[in-house]
C-alpha positions as CSV (number, residue, x, y, z in Angstrom):
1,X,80.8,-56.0,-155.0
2,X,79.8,-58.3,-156.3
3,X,81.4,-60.9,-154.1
4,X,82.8,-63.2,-156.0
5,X,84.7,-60.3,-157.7
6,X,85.8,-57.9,-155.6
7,X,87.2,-54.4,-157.1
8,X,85.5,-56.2,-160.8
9,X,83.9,-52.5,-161.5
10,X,86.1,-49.9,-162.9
11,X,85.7,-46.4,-162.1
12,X,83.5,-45.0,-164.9
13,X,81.0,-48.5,-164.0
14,X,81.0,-47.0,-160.8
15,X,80.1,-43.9,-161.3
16,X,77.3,-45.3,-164.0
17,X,76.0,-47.8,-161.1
18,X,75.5,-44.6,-158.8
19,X,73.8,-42.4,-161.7
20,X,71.8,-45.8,-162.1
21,X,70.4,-45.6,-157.8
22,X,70.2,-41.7,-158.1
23,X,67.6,-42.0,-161.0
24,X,66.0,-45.1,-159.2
25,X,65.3,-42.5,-156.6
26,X,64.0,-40.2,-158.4
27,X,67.0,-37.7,-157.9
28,X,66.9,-34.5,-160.0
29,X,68.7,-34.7,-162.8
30,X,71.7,-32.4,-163.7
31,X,72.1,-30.8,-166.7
32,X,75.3,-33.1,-167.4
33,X,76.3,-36.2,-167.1
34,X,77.3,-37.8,-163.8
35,X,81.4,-37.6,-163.6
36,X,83.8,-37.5,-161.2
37,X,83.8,-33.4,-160.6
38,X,79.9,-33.4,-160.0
39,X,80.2,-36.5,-158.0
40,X,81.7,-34.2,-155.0
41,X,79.0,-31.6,-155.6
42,X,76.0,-33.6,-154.9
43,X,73.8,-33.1,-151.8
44,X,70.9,-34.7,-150.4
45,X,68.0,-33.0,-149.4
46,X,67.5,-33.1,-145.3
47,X,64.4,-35.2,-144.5
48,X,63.4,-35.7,-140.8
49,X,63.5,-40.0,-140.5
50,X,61.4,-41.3,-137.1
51,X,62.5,-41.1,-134.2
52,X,64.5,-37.9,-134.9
53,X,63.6,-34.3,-134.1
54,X,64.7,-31.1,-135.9
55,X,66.8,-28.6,-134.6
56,X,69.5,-30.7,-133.9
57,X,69.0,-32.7,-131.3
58,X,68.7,-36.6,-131.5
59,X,66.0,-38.4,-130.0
60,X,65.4,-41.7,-130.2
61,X,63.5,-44.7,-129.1
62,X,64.9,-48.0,-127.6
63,X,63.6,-50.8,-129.6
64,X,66.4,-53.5,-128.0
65,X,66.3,-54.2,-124.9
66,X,69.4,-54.0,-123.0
67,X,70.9,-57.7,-123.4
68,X,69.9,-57.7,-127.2
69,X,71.7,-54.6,-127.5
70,X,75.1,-56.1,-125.7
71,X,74.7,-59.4,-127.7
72,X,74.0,-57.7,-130.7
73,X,76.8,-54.9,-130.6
74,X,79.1,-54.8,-127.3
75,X,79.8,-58.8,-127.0
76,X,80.9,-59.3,-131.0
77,X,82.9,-56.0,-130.8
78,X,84.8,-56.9,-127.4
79,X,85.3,-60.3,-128.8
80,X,87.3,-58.9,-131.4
81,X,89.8,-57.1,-129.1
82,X,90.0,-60.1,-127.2
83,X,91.0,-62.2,-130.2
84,X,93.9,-60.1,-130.6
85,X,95.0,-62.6,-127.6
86,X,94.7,-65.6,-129.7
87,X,95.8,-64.5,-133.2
88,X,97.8,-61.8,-134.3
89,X,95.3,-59.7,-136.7
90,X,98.2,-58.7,-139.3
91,X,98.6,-62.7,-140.3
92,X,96.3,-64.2,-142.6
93,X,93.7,-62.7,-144.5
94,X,90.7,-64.9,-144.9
95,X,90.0,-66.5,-147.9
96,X,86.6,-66.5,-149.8
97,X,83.8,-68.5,-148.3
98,X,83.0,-71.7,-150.4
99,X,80.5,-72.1,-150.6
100,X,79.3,-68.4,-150.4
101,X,78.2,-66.8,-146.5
102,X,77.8,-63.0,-146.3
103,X,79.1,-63.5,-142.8
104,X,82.4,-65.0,-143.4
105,X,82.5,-62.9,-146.7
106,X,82.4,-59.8,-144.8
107,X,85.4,-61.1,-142.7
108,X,87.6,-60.8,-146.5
109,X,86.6,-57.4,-146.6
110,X,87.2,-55.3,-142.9
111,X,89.9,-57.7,-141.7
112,X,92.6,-57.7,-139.8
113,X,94.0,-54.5,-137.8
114,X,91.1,-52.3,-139.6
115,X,88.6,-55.0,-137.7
116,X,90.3,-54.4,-134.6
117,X,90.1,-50.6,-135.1
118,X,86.3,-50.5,-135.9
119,X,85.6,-53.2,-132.9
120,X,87.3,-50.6,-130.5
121,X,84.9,-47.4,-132.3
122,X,82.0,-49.2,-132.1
123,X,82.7,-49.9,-128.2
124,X,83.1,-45.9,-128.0
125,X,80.0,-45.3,-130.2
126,X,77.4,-47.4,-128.7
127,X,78.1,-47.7,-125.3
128,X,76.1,-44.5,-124.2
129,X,73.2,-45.9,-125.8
130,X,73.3,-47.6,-122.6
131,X,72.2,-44.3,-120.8
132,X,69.2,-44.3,-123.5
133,X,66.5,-43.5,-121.5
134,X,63.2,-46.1,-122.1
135,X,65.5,-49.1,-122.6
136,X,64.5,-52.2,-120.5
137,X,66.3,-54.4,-119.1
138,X,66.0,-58.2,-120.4
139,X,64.1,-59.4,-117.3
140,X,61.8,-56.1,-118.3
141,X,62.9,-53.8,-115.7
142,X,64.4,-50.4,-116.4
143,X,67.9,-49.9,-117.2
144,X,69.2,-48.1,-114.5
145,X,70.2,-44.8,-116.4
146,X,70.2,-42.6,-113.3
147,X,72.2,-44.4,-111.1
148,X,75.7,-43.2,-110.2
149,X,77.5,-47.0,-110.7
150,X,75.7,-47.5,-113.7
151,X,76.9,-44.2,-115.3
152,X,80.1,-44.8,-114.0
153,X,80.3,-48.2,-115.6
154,X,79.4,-46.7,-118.9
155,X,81.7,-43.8,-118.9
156,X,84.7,-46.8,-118.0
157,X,83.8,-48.9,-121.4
158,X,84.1,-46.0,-123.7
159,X,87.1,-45.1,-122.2
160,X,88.7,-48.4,-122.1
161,X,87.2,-48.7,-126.0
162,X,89.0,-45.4,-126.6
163,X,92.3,-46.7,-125.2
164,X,91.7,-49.8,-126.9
165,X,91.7,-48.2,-130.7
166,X,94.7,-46.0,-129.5
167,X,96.5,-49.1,-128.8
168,X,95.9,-50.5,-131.9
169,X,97.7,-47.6,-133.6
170,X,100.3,-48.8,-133.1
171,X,99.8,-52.3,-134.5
172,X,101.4,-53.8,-131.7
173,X,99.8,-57.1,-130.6
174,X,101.2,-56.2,-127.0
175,X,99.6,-53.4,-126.6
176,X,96.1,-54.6,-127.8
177,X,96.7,-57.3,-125.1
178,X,97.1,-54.9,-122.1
179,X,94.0,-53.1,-123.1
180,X,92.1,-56.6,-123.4
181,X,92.6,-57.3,-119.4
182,X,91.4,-53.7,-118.9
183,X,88.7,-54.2,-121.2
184,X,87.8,-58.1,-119.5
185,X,87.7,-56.0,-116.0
186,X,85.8,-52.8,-117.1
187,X,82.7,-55.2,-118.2
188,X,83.4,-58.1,-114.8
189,X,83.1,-54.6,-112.3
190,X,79.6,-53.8,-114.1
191,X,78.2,-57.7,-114.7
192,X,79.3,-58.3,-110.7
193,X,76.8,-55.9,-109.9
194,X,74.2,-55.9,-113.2
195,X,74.3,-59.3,-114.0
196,X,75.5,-62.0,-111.6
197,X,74.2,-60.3,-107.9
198,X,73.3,-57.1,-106.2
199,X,74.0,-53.8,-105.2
200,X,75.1,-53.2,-101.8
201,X,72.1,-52.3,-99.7
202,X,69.7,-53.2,-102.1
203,X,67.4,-56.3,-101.8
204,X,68.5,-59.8,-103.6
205,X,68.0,-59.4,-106.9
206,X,66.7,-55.6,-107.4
207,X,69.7,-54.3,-108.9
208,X,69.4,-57.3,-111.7
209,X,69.7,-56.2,-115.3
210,X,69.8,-58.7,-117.1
């Protein structure tokens, strides 16, 4: 920041600029002035934000359904791995948007291999929000969290995303590639059954999650 000059703000700006949000919000003052010492020394205070419990557990509430959730997280994320097919991520880096969109802008800044990297993490990171009990379907029924398949199908994406972001390690196009066809079957196994038709034994159409 800002875009249109990146890396513009020197380190002592920096530090000013996050003085600057601390006072915003009301953040104790120390009895010297922010530097780069007391900058590893601050801690924020613990507040409980909704739809989280103390004691360290996790709970939280669906608000996506299930196809929002894959459009909005799995599909862009699996996209990027399967680009890997099409370009090689170490060539170009993109150029600045003109005129200026956030979207493409954010493409100058996690490009490349560290894309690929974070695509494969977020596939690892997300997918047992799948299992998050409460969630609903698209067509509004619930997401099967308690059926064997379905858990199975879950536990096969994060392990494919896991091999995916070992793979790109490596930085070896090849490699990324072999993971993609893994990757392409993992999710075809769970939309056969999920998406496009039924379970076996079950009535047409009640194993649907779409």
């Amino acid at each position: 920041m800002p875009p249109e000059q990146p890396d513009s703000l020197g380190r002592p700006q920096a530090i000013d600029l996050a003085a600057f949000i601390l006072r915003s919000g009301t953040f104790p003052a120390g009895p010297s002035e922010l530097g780069t010492a007391e900058l590893g020394q601050i801690t924020f205070p613990t507040r409980t934000a909704p739809g989280l419990v103390t004691g360290g557990t996790a709970s939280l509430t669906p608000s996506a359904n299930l196809g929002q959730l894959m459009r909005g997280v799995t599909f862009p994320n699996a996209n990027i791995l399967f680009n890997v097919q099409v370009k090689d991520p170490a060539k170009d880096k993109p150029g600045m948007p003109v005129p200026f969109d956030y979207v493409l802008w954010g493409a100058t800044v996690y490009y490349g291999w560290q894309a690929v990297d974070q695509a494969a993490l977020a596939l690892v990171e997300t997918t047992p929000l799948f299992l998050l009990p409460g969630r609903r379907c698209e067509n509004g029924r619930p997401v099967p969290v308690d059926r064997a398949d379905w858990k199975q199908y879950t536990a096969a994406l994060v392990d494919v995303g896991k091999t995916a972001y070992k793979a790109a390690q490596s930085r070896n196009v090849d490699a990324v590639n072999k993971i993609a066809e893994q990757l392409n079957e993992t999710c075809a196994n769970c939309h056969k059954v999920y998406r496009d038709g039924t379970r076996e034994g079950s009535t047409a159409g009640a194993s649907r999650c779409q």
